[in-house]
N, C-alpha and C positions, 0 to 999 in steps of 0.2 A: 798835529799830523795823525792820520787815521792807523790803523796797525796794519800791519805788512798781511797781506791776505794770499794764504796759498793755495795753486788754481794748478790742474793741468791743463795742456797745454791744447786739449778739446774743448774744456771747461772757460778758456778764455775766449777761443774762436766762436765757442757758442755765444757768450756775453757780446761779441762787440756785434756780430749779428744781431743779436735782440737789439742791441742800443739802434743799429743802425734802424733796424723796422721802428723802433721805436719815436727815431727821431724824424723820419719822411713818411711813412704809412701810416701810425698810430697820430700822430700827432694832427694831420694832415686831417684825418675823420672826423678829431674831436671839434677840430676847426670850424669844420665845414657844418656840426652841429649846431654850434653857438650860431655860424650862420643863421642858419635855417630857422633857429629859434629867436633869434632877434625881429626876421622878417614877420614875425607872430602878431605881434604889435609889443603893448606896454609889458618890458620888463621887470615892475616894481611884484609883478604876479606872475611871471608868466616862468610855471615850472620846469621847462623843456629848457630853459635859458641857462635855469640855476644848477640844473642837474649837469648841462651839458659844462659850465664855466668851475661845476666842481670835478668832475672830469677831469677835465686841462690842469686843476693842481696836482692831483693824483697823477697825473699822467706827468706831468713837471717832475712830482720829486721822486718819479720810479725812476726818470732817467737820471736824474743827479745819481743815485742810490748804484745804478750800475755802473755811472762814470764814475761814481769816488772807489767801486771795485775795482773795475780796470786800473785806475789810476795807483791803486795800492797792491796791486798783484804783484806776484812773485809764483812765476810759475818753476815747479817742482821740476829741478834736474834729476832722471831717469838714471844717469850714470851717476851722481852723485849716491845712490843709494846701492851699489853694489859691493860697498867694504864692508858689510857682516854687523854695519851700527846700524839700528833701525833710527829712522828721521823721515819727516814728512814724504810720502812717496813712497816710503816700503812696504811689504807683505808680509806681515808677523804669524811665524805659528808660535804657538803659546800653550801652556798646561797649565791649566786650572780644573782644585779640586779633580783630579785624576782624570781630567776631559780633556783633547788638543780642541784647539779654535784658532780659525786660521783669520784674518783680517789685514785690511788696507790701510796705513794710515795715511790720511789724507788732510783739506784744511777744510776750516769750518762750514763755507759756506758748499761742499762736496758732501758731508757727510749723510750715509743714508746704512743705520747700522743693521737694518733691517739685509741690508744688501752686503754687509761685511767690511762694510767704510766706516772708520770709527773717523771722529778730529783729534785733532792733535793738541788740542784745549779740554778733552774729555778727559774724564780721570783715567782712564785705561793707556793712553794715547800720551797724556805727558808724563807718567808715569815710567811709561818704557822708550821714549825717545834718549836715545844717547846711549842706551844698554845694546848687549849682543849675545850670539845661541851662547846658552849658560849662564848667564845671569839670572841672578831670581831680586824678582822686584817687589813689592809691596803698593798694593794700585790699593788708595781709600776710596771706598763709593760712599753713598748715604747707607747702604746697607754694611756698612763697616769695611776694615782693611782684609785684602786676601794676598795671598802669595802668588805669583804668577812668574813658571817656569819660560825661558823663551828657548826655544825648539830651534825653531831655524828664521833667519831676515835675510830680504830679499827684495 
């Protein structure tokens, strides 16, 4: 069994959209390639044929790839995250090294830390799930362990 994958509840609507283009419009193209490329003549040479029939597997196992997400989803209850425990779906402020940072915790395939989405699999992220304001945690990176005050979760 694949691991429980956490999504919101945008983040899913978007997936089963891609699948769906995926599986009538994308699929549909590559089809119609192979076509095209068969009607070439000999396919023991004929590059148009091979390229288009490597296609179709890449295009195969992107859709597996978003079906086995969907299928392993667990989207993040919004109310679940308003008792003061940070867990997937909250909004951490935090002090570190005498700086606040505020972030999202989210699930892996969300994360974009650039944008203030950590996962929840990141050392910062499993780190502080299950703590609340007041707690001081000890998050390891590869650059060593740091103290991290939590401010406020949300």
């Amino acid at each position: 069994m694949s691991p429980v994958q956490y999504l919101s509840q945008d983040r899913l609507d978007a997936l089963v959209a891609e699948l769906h283009d995926l599986k009538t419009v994308k699929r549909r193209e590559v089809a119609d390639r192979i076509e095209v490329a068969k009607a070439l003549g000999d396919l023991s040479e004929n590059a148009e044929y091979h390229e288009a029939k490597d296609a179709m597997i890449l295009l195969e196992t992107h859709i597996f790839e978003v079906e086995e997400l969907i299928k392993n989803a667990r989207v993040i209850d919004e109310k679940a995250t308003s008792d003061g425990v940070a867990r997937v779906g909250s909004t951490v402020v935090v002090e570190v090294n005498g700086k606040e940072k505020t972030f999202q915790i989210v699930g892996s395939n969300e994360a974009d830390p650039v944008n203030g989405k950590i996962s929840n699999e990141s050392p910062i992220g499993s780190a502080i799930i299950g703590y609340g304001k007041g707690d001081k945690v000890l998050v390891t990176t590869p650059a060593g362990t740091v103290p991290y005050l939590i401010k406020k979760v949300s």
